[in-house]
Structures are given as C-alpha cells and as structure tokens.
C-alpha positions as CSV (number, residue, x, y, z in Angstrom):
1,X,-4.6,7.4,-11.4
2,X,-0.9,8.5,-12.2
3,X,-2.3,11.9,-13.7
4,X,-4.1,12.3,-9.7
5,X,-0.8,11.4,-7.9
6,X,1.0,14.1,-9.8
7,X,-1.1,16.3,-9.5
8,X,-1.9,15.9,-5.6
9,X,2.4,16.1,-5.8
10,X,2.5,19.3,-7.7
11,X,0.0,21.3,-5.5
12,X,2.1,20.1,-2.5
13,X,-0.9,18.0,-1.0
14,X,1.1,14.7,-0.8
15,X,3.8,14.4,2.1
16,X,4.2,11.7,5.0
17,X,0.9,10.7,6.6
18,X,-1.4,11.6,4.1
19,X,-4.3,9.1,3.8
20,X,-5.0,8.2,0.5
21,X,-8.5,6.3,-0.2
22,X,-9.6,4.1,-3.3
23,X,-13.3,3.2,-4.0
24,X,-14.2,1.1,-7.3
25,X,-18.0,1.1,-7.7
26,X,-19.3,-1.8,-10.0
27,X,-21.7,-0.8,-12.7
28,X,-24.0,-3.0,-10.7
29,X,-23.7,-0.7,-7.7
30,X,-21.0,-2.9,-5.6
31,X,-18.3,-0.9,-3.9
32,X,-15.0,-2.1,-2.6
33,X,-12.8,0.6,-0.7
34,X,-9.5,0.6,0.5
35,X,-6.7,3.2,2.2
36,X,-3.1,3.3,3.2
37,X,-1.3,6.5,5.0
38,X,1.5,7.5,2.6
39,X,5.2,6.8,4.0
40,X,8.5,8.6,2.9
41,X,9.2,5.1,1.4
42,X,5.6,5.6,-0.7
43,X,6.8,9.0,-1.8
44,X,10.3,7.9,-2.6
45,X,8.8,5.4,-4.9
46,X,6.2,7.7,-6.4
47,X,9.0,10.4,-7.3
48,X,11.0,8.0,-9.3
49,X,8.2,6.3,-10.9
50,X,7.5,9.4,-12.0
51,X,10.9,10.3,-12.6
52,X,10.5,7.2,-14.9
53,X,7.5,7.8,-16.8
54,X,8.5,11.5,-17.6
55,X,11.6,10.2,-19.7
C-alpha cells in the first residue's frame, strides 16, 4: 500500500480533498470498504513517513 501512496504522491494526484477508498475482498467473496478525504494533516504525516522509510 506504501508503494501506491508514493506513487499517487509522485504523479501529483494526492493533495487536500482527495478521497481515497479501500476495499478488501475475502477469498470467499466478502467485501468490506472503507474511505476518508485526505487532509493537509494526512499528507503531512504521509511525507514524513515516507521521509522515514526512504532513510
């Protein structure tokens, strides 16, 4: 999921109010989905995980 956040941040997709949805399918065919709108708090975070990870 990291690898998709970075690239979504590379091509300049990501910025405030972007919705960003999440749907885990069972193998059995169950499906749970989820979303939040992205926040200059979200991205702040996400640029020094990042950061973080890259070191």
């Amino acid at each position: 999921m990291l690898s998709f956040v970075k690239a979504a941040s590379r091509a300049g997709v990501m910025d405030e109010g972007t919705l960003i949805e999440i749907t885990v399918t069972s193998s059995t065919g169950q499906t749970i989905s989820s979303n939040i709108r992205v926040k200059q708090s979200d991205l702040e975070f996400l640029g020094a995980l990042k950061d973080a990870l890259e070191d």
